[in-house]
Structure formats: C-alpha cells, structure tokens
N, CA, C and O atoms as CSV, one atom per row, in Angstrom:
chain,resi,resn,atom,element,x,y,z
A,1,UNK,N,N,-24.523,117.479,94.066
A,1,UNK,CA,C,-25.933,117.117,93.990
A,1,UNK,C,C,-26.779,118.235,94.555
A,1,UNK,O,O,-26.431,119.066,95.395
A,2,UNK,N,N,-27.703,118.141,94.080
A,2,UNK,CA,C,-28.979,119.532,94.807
A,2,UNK,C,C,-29.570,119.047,95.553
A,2,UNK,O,O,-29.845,117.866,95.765
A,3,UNK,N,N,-29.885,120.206,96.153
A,3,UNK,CA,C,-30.987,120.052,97.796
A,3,UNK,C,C,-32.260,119.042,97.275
A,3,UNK,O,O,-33.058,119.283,96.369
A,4,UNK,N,N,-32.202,118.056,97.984
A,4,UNK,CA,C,-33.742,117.450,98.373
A,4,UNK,C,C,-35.327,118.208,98.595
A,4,UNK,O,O,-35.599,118.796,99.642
A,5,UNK,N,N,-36.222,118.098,97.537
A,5,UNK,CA,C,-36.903,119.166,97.607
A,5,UNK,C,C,-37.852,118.758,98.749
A,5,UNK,O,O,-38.240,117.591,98.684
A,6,UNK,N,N,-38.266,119.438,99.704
A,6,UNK,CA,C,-39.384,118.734,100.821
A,6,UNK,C,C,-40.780,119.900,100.412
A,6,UNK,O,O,-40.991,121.104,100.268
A,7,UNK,N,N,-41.327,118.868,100.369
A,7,UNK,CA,C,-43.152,119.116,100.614
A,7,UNK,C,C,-44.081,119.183,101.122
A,7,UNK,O,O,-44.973,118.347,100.980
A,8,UNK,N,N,-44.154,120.115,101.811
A,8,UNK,CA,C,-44.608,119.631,103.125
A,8,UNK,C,C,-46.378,119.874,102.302
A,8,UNK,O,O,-46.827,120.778,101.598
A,9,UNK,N,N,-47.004,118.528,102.854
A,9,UNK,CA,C,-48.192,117.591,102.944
A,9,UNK,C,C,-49.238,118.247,103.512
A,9,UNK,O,O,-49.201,118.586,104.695
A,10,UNK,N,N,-50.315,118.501,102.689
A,10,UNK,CA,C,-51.800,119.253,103.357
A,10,UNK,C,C,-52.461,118.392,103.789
A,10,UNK,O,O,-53.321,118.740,104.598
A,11,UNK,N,N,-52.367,117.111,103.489
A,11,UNK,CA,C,-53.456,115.856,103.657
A,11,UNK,C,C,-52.866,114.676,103.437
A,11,UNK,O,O,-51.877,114.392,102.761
A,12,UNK,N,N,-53.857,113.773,104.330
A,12,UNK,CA,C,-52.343,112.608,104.435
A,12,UNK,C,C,-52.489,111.870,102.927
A,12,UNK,O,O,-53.014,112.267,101.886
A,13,UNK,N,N,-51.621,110.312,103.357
A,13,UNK,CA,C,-50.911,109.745,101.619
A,13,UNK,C,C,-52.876,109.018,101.530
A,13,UNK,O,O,-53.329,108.994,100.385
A,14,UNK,N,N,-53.949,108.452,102.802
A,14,UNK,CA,C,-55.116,107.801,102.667
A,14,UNK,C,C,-55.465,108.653,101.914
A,14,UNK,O,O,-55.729,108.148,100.823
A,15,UNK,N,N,-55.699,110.412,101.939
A,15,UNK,CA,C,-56.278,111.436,101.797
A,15,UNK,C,C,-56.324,111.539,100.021
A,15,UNK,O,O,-57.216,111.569,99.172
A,16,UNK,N,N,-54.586,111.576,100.026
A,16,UNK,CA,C,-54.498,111.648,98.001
A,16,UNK,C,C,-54.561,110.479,97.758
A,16,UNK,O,O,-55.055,110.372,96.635
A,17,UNK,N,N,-54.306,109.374,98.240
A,17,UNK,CA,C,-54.707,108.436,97.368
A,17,UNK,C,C,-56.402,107.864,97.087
A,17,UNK,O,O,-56.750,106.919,96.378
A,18,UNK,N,N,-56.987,108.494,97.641
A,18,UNK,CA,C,-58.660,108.480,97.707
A,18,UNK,C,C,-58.664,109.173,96.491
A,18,UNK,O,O,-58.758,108.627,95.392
A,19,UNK,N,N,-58.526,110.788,96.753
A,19,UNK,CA,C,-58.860,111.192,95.369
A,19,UNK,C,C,-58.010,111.261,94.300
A,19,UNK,O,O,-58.177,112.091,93.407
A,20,UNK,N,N,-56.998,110.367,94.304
A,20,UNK,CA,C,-56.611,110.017,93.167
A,20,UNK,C,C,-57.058,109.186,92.853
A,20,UNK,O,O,-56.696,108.971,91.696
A,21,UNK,N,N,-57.956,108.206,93.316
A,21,UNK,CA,C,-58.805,106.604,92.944
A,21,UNK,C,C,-59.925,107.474,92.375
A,21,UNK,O,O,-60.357,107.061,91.299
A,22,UNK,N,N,-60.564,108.724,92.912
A,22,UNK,CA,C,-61.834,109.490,92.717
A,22,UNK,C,C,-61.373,110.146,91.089
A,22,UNK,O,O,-62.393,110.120,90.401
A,23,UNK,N,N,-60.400,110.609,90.429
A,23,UNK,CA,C,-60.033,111.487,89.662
A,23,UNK,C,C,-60.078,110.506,88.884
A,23,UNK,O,O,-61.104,110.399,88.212
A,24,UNK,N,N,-58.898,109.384,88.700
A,24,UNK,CA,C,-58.905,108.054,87.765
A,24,UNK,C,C,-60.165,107.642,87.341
A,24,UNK,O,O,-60.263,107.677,86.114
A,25,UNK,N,N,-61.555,107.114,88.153
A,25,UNK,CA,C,-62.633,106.584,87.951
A,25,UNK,C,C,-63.801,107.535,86.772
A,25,UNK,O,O,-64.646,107.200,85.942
A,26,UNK,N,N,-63.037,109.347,87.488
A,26,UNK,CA,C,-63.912,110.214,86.864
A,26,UNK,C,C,-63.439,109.984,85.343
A,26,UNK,O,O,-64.270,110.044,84.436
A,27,UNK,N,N,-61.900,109.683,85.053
A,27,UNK,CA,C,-61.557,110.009,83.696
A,27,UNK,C,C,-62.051,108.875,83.015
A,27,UNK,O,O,-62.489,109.221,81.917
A,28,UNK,N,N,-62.185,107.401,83.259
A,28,UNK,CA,C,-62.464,106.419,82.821
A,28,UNK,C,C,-63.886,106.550,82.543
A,28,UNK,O,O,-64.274,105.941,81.546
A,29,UNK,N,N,-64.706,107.178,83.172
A,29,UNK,CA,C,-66.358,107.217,83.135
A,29,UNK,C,C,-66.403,107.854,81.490
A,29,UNK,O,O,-67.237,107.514,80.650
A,30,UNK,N,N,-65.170,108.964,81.250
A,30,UNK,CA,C,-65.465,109.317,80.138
A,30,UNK,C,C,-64.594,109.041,78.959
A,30,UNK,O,O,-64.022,109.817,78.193
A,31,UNK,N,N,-64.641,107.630,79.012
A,31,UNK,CA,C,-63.964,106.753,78.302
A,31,UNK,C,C,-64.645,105.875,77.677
A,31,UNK,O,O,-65.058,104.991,78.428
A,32,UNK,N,N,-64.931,105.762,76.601
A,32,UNK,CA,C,-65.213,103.990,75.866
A,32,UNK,C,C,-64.929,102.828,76.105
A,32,UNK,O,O,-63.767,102.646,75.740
A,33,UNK,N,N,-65.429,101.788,76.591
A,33,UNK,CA,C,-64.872,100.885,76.988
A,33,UNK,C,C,-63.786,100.141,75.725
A,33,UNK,O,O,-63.975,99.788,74.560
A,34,UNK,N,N,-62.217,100.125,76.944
A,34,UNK,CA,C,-61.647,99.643,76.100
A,34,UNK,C,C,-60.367,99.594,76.809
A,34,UNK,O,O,-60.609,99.764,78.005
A,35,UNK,N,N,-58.972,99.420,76.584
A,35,UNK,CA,C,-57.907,99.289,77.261
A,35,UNK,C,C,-57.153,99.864,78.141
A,35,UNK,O,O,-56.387,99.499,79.033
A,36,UNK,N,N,-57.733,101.382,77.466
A,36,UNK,CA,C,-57.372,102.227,78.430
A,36,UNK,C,C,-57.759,102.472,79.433
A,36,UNK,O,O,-57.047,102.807,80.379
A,37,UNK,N,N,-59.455,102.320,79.465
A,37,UNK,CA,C,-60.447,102.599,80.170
A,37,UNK,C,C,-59.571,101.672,81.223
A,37,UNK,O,O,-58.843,102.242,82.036
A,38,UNK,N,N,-59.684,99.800,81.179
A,38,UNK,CA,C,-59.286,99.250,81.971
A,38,UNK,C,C,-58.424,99.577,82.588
A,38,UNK,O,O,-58.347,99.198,83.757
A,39,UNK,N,N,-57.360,100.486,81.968
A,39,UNK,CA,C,-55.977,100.368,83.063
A,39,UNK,C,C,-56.066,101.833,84.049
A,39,UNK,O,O,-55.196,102.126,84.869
A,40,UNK,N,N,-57.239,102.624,83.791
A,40,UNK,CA,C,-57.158,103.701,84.600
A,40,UNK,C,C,-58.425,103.210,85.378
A,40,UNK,O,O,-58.718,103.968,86.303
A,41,UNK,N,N,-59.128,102.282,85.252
A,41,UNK,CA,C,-59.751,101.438,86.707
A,41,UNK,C,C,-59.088,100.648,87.715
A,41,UNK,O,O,-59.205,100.504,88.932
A,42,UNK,N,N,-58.323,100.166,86.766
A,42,UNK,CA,C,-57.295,99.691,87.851
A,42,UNK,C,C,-55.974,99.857,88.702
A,42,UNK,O,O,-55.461,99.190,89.601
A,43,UNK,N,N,-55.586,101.193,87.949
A,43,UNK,CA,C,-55.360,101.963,88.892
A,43,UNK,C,C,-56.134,103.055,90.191
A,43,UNK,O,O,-55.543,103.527,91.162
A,44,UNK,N,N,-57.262,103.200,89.911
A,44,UNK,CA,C,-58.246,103.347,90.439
A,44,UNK,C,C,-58.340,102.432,91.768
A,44,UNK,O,O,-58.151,102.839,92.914
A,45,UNK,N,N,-58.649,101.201,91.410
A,45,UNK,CA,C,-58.568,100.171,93.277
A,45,UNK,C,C,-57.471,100.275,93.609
A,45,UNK,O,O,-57.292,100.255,94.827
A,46,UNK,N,N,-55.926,100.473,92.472
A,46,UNK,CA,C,-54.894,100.081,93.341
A,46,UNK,C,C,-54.722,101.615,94.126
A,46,UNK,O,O,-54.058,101.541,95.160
A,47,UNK,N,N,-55.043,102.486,93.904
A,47,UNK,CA,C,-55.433,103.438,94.572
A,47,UNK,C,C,-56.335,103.635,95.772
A,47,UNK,O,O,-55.941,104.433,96.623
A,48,UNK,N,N,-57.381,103.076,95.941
A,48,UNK,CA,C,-58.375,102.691,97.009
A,48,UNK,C,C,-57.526,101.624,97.788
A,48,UNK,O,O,-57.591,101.654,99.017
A,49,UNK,N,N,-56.785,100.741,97.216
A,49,UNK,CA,C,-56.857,100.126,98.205
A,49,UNK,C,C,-56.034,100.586,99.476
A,49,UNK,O,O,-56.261,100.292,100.650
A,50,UNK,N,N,-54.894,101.479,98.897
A,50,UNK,CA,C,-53.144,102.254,99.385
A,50,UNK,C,C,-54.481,102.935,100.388
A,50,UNK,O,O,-54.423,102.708,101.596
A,51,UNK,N,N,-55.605,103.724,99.867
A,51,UNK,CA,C,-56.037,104.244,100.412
A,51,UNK,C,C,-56.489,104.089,101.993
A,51,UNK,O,O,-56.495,104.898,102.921
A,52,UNK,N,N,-56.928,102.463,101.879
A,52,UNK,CA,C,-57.542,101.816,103.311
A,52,UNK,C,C,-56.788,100.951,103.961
A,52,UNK,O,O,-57.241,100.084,104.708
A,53,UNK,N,N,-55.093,101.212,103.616
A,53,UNK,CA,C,-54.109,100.367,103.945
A,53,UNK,C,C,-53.976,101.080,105.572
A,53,UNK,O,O,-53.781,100.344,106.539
A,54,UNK,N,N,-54.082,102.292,105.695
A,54,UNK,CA,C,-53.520,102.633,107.457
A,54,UNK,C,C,-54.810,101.834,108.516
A,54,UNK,O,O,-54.501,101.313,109.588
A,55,UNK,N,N,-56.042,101.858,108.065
A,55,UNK,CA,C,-57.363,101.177,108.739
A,55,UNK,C,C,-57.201,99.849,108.906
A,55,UNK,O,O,-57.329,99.168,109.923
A,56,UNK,N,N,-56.819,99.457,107.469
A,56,UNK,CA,C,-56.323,97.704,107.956
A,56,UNK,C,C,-55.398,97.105,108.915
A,56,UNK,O,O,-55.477,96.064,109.568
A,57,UNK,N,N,-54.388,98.129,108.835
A,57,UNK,CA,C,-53.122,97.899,109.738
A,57,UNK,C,C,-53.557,97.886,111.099
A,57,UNK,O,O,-53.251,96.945,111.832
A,58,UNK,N,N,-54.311,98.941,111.541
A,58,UNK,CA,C,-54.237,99.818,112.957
A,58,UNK,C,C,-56.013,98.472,113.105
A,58,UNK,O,O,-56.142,98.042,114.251
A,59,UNK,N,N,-56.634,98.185,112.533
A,59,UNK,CA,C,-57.591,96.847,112.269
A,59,UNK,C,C,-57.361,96.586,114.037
A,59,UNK,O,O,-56.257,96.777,114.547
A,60,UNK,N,N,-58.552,96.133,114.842
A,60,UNK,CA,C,-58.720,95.058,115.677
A,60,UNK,C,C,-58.161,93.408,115.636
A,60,UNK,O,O,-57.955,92.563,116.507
A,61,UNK,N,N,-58.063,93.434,114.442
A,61,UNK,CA,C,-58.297,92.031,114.023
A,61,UNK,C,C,-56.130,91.514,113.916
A,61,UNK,O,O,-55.584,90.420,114.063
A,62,UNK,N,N,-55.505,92.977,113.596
A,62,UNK,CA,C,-54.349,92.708,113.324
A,62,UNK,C,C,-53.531,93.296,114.448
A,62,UNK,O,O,-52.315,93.439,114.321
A,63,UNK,N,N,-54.445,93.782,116.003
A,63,UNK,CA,C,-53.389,93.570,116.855
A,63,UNK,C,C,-53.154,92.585,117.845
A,63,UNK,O,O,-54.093,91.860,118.173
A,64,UNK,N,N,-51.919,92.434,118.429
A,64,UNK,CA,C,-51.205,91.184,119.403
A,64,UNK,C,C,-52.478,90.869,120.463
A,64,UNK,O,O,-53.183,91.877,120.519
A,65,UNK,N,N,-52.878,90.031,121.128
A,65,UNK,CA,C,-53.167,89.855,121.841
A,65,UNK,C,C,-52.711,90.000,123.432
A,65,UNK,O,O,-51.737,89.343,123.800
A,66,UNK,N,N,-53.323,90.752,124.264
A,66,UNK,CA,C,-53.335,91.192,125.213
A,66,UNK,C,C,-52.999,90.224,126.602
A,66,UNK,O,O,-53.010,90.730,127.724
C-alpha cells in the first residue's frame, strides 16, 4: 500500500467549510431556478452549518454545570 498523503491545513475545517457554503451559493446565483440550482443550495447550509458546528459545541448553553 502507499504512503498516506498528509496535508497539512492553512485554515481550519469552520474556515473551508464557510467558503465552500460561499462558492456553492455563488454558483447557484448563476443558475436558473431549477434542480440543480436546489441541490447546490443545499449543499450550501449543509456547509454553513459544518461551518458553525465548533461554536455550537464549545456554546454556553452546552457546557456541564459547575
């Protein structure tokens, strides 16, 4: 088997998955509404959302009580 390729990361996974929600939305803008359009919007939030997944976690609201 071959070496495992490593990548080392300029910006974190919040970082690309932002502008990959930003890139998706741009391509859909220049789209007709229509099926495709839909499925590269919605990859688009599911992108935003990966995006605001470390904020939710690390959230006030989701740690133990003291």
């Amino acid at each position: 088997m071959g070496e495992r390729r490593r990548v080392k990361q300029t910006c974190s996974l919040e970082e690309r998955m932002a502008e990959q929600a930003n890139k998706l939305k741009e391509r859909a803008s220049q789209l007709p509404a229509g099926t495709e359009r839909e499925s590269l919007l919605k990859r688009a939030r599911i992108a935003e959302t990966g995006a605001h997944l470390s904020d939710w976690l690390t959230s006030p609201g989701l740690q133990p009580p003291k």
